[in-house]
VOPAGU-2260 file (C-alpha; in pm, 1 decimal, decimal comma):
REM VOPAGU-2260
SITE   aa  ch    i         X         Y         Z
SITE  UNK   A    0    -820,8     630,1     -14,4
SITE  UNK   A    1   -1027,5     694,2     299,2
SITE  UNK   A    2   -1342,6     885,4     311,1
SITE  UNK   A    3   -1339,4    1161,5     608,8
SITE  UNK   A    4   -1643,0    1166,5     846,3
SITE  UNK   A    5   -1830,9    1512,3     907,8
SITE  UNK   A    6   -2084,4    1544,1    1135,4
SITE  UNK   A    7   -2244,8    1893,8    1279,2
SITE  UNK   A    8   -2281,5    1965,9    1652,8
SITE  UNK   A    9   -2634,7    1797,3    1713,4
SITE  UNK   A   10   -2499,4    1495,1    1593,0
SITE  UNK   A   11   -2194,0    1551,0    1822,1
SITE  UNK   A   12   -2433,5    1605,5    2108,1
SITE  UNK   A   13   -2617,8    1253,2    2052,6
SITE  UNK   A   14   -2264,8    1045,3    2005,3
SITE  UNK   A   15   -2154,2    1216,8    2336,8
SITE  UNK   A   16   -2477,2    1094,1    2500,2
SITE  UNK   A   17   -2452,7     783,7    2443,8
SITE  UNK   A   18   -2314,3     470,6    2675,3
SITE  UNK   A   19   -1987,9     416,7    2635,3
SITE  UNK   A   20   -2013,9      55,5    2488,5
SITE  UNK   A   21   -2239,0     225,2    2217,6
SITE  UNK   A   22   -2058,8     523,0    2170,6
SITE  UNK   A   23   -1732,2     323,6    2093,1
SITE  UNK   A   24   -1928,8     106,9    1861,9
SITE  UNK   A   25   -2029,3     358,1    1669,2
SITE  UNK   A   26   -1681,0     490,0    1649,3
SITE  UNK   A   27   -1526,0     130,5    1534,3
SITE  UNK   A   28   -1780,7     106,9    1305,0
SITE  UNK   A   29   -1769,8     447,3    1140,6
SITE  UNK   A   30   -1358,4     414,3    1066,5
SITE  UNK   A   31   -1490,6      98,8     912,3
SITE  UNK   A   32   -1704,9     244,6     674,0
SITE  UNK   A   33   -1458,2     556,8     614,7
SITE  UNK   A   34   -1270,9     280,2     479,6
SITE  UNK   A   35   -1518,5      48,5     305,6
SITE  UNK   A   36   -1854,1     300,6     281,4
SITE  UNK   A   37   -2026,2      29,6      40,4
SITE  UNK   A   38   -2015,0    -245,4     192,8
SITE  UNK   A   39   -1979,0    -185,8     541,3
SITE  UNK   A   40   -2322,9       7,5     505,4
SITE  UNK   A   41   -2677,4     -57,7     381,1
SITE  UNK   A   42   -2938,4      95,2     156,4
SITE  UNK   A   43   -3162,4     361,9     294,9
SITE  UNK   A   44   -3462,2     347,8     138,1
SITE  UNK   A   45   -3357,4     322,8    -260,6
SITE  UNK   A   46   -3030,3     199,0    -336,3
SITE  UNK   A   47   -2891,8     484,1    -472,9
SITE  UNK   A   48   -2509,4     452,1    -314,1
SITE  UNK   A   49   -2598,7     791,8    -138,0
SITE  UNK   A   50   -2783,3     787,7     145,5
SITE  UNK   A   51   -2724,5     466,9     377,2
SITE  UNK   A   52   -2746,9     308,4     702,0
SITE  UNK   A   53   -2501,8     180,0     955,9
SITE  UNK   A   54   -2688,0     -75,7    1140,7
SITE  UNK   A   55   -2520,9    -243,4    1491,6
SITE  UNK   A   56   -2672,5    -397,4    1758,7
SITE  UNK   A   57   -2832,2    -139,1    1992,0
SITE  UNK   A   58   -2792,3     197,4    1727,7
SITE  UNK   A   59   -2832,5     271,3    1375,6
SITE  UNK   A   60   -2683,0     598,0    1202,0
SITE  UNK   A   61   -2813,3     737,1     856,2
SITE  UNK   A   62   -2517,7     824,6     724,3
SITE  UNK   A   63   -2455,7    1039,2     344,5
SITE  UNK   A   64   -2169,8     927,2     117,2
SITE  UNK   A   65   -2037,3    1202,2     -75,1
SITE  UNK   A   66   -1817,8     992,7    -358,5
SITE  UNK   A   67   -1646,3    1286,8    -522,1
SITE  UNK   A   68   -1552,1    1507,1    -202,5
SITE  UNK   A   69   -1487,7    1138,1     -32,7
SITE  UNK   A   70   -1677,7    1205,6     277,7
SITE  UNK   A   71   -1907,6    1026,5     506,9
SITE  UNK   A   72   -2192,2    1268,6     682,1
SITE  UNK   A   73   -2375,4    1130,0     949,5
SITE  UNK   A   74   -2734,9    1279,5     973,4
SITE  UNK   A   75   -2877,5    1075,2    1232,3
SITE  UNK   A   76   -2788,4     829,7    1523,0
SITE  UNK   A   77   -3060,7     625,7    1674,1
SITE  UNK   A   78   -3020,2     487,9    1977,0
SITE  UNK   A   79   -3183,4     181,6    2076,2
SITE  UNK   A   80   -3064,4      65,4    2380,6
């Protein structure tokens, strides 16, 4: 069962920012982890399954898991271009 992605409309104003290469990235790469949230993500800070990082090439997102509501919240995108 897939996780669904929430994000608020600060975050939606730094995804639309972004370059096109990075901004599809991100989107690739965030269906991944809707999928796989685990292990298609990394610790942030202490490994406590909550609070993780998406890490690609030129961006990283910190991203929340919420395990029982099965959603992925995306507090931050850095963009590093």
């Amino acid at each position: 069962m897939s996780y669904a992605l929430r994000y608020d409309k600060t975050i939606s104003a730094v995804w639309d920012s972004l370059p096109q290469t990075a901004s599809q990235a991100l989107a690739d790469a965030l269906a991944q982890v809707c999928e796989h949230p685990l292990t298609r993500t990394e610790p942030y800070g202490e490994d406590d399954g909550v609070m993780r990082m998406l890490v690609l090439d030129t961006l990283f997102a910190v991203l929340y898991l919420g395990h029982q509501t099965r959603t992925v919240h995306v507090y931050q995108i850095d963009y590093l271009g």
